[in-house]
C-alpha positions as CSV (number, residue, x, y, z in Angstrom):
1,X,-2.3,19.3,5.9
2,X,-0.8,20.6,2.7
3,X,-3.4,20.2,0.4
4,X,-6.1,21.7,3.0
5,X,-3.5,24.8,3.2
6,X,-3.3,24.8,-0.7
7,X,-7.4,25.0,-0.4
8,X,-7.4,27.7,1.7
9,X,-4.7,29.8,-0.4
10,X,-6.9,29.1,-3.4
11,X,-3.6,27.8,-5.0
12,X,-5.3,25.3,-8.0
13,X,-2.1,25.0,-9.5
14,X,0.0,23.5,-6.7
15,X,-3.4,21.8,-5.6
16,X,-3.8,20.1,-8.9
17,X,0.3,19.3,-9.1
18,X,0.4,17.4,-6.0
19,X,-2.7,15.5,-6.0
20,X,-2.3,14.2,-9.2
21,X,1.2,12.5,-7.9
22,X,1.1,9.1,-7.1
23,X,4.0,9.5,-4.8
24,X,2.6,12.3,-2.8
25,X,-0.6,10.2,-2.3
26,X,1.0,7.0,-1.5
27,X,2.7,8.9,1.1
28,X,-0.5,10.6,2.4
29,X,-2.5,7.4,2.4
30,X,0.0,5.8,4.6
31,X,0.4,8.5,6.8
32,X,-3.0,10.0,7.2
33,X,-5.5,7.1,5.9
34,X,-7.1,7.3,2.2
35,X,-10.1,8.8,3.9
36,X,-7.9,12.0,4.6
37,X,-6.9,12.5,0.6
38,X,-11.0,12.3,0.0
39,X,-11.3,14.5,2.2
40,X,-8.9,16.9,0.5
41,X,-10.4,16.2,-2.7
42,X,-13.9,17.1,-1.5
43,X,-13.4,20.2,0.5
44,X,-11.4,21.7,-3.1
45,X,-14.7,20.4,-5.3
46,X,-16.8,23.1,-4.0
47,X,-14.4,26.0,-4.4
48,X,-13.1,24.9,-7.5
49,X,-16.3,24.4,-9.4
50,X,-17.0,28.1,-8.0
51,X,-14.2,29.6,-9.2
52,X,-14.2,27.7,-12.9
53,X,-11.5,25.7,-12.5
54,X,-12.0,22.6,-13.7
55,X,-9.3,19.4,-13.9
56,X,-9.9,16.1,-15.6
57,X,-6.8,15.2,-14.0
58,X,-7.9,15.8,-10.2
59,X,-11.2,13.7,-11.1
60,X,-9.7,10.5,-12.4
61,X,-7.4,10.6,-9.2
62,X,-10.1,11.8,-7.2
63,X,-12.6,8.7,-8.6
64,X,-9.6,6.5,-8.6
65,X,-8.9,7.0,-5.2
66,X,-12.9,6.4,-4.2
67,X,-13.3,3.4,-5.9
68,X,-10.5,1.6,-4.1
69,X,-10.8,3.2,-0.8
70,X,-11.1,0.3,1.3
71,X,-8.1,-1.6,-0.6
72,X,-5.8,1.5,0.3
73,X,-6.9,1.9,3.3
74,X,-6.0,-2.2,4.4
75,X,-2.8,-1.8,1.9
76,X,-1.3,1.8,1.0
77,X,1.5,-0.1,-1.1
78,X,-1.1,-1.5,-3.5
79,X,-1.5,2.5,-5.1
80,X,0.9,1.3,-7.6
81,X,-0.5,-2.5,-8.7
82,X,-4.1,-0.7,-8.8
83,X,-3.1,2.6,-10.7
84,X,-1.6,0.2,-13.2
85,X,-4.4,-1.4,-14.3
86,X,-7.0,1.1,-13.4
87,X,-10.0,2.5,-15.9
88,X,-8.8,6.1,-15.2
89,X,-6.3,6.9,-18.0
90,X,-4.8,9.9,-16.5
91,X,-4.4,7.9,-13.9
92,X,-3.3,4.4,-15.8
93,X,-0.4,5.9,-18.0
94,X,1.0,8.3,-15.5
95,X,1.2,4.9,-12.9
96,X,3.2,3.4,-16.1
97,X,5.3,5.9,-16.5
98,X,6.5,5.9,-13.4
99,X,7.1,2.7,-13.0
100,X,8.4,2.3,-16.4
101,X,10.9,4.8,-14.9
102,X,11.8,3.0,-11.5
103,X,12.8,-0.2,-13.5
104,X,14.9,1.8,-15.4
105,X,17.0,3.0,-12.5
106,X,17.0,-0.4,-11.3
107,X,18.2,-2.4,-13.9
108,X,20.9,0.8,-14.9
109,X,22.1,0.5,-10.6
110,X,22.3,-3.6,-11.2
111,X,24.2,-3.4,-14.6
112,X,26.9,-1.0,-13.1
113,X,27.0,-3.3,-9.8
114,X,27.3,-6.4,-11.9
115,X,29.8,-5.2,-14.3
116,X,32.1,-4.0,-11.7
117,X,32.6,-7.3,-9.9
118,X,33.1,-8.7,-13.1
């Protein structure tokens, strides 16, 4: 429902911002279906092309989301393992990143848990 609203307000920006977060999707895709973020994506091609705004980022997770579909669609969890080796390298690095970032907090929670039963 956001990004359709985001569509309709011609906001590109905020459009762009949170369909290009692998968080946001995950939680759409298990929510709504991967069909419904396609869906998104294609009703903002049209107008965006029309109004010269163009995003390599909203393509690769645009074609990223198409070509595995049906594996989101069985298994929304999977965004993650599939983003991390995908052949999109917005896509790819950004998935890396992130969970670059989440391991991070998890080994920092398990050192301070550990060291304090020490």
């Amino acid at each position: 429902l956001l990004p359709l609203k985001l569509i309709e307000c011609r906001d590109w920006h905020g459009f762009r911002v949170l369909m290009t977060d692998l968080r946001f999707l995950w939680r759409k895709i298990t929510e709504n279906g991967a069909l419904s973020v396609l869906y998104a994506y294609k009703e903002a091609l049209v107008p965006l092309t029309a109004e010269g705004f163009s995003s390599e980022r909203i393509s690769d997770y645009y074609d990223f989301i198409y070509e595995h579909v049906k594996t989101l669609t069985a298994s929304p969890n999977r965004i993650f393992k599939l983003g991390f080796n995908c052949k999109q390298v917005t896509v790819r690095r950004e998935t890396q990143m992130l969970v670059q970032q989440y391991e991070q907090i998890i080994t920092e929670w398990h050192d301070m848990h550990t060291s304090e039963g020490a």
